[in-house]
C-alpha angles and dihedrals in degrees: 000000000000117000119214120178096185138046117249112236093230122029115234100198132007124251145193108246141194127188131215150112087246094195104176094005076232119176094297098053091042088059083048100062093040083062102049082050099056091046093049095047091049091047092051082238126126109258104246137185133200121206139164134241111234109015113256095251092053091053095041088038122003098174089057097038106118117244111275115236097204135040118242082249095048089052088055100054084042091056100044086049090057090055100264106162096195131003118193114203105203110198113240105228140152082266096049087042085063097049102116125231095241083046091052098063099030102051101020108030101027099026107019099039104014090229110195101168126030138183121191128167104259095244083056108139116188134175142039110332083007088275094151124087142163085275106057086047087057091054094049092041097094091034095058096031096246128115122222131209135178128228109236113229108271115224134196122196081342101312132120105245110220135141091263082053083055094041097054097042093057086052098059092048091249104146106158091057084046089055091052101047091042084048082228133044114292102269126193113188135194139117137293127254151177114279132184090278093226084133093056081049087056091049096247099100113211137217103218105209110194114225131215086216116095088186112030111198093225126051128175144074110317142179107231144165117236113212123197127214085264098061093252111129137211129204121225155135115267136197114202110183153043105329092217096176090067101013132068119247103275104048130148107254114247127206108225119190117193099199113209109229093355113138103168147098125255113158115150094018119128108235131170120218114212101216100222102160145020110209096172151316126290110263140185120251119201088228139011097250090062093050083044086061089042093048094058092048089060091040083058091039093055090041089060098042093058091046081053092053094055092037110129117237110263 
């Protein structure tokens, strides 16, 4: 998937486009882009999104901007895994805030990217003071050459999804909702790394991913899957927080995996750990002998969780 983080002056070929933050890429989007492919397929047209960095609440108001649930860098594997052809991430700043919306279709989508069909979600605001709306790109469509088409609300067991459905769900330590609504387990991906080696020291080695969130929307004790570059997966027991037992308040939130039966090494490789199952929230023992005993009762808890999962049906 090609990257473009501008937007050309003049278009060179014309292209098929859909809008949106995609945080998560969940089931909706994922209709979304299935859509945008077979209208650009049948268009003969690349298949093209256009997203923003960083997300528009977190420019207007970052102290009230949700969590994000994926990395700039998750969204775009997402998106090329989804069959995206070309993503342009637009960076939201005080300029592009003051685009107006006229200005909008008219120098980045008709002039800038050539957009000939286009696919928004029928609540989409765009422009300066968020004047722009499904209904204003409709009445420029014949005008400018381009169709436009909205994307219906997508509903699971009667909700909405959406990345606050996804959101809440992974608060409230509900993994296997958030799986449904994703269409896959919640996944956060980045690289090992060296820790401080205190779970080595407990006798339950770590591998130490490092995240791209600053701020993670689950926290707690998991059973996850830990998947390597190469495919091949690893069960295992996994922290995701603050650590306060051996760490001051404040402190930035670290994602620890203790892999069962795993011997090697693996510092510096990019892995991805599929979130299953939420056992507990993190807590604060008085000594680490005490978090050591705790730690291998989670260790016990995720390894039968995992022997129920195969299980065969009685």
């Amino acid at each position: 998937m090609q990257i473009l983080r501008s937007i050309p002056s003049a278009a060179t070929h014309p292209i098929a486009l859909t809008i949106g933050n995609f945080d998560g890429v969940h089931l909706g989007h994922q209709a979304m882009l299935a859509k945008l492919r077979a209208a650009a397929a049948a268009r003969g047209l690349p298949a093209c999104v256009m997203t923003f960095e960083p997300h528009p609440r977190e420019f207007f108001a970052p102290d009230k901007a949700p969590v994000r649930l994926t990395s700039l860098r998750e969204k775009l594997e997402l998106l090329a895994q989804h069959g995206v052809e070309r993503t342009h991430v637009l960076r939201f700043n005080f300029a592009l805030a003051q685009v107006t919306a006229q200005d909008f279709i008219e120098r980045i989508l008709v002039r800038g990217l050539g957009v000939r069909w286009l696919q928004v979600g029928d609540d989409f605001r765009f422009g300066a003071r968020r004047a722009g709306d499904l209904n204003m790109l409709k009445a420029n469509a014949a005008r400018h050459g381009y169709a436009v088409e909205a994307m219906a609300t997508v509903e699971l067991d009667g909700e909405r999804v959406s990345s606050t459905a996804v959101r809440d769900a992974l608060a409230a330590g509900d993994m296997v909702k958030a799986g449904r609504l994703l269409g896959q387990p919640y996944r956060i991906s980045g690289r090992v790394v060296r820790g401080d080696q205190l779970g080595r020291k407990l006798g339950f080695p770590t591998a130490n991913v490092r995240m791209k969130h600053n701020r993670p929307p689950l926290t707690g004790i998991f059973a996850v899957e830990f998947r390597r570059g190469d495919g091949a997966s690893v069960q295992g027991v996994a922290s995701l927080g603050v650590r306060p037992t051996v760490k001051a308040q404040g402190a930035a939130p670290v994602l620890e995996v203790y892999l069962f039966d795993f011997k090697e090494e693996i510092y510096g490789e990019s892995v991805s750990v599929d979130f299953l199952h939420k056992f507990r929230d993190e807590a604060k023992y008085v000594d680490l002998e005490t978090l050591k005993q705790q730690i291998a009762r989670d260790v016990a808890d995720a390894r039968d969780f995992f022997a129920r999962r195969v299980a065969p049906a009685a």
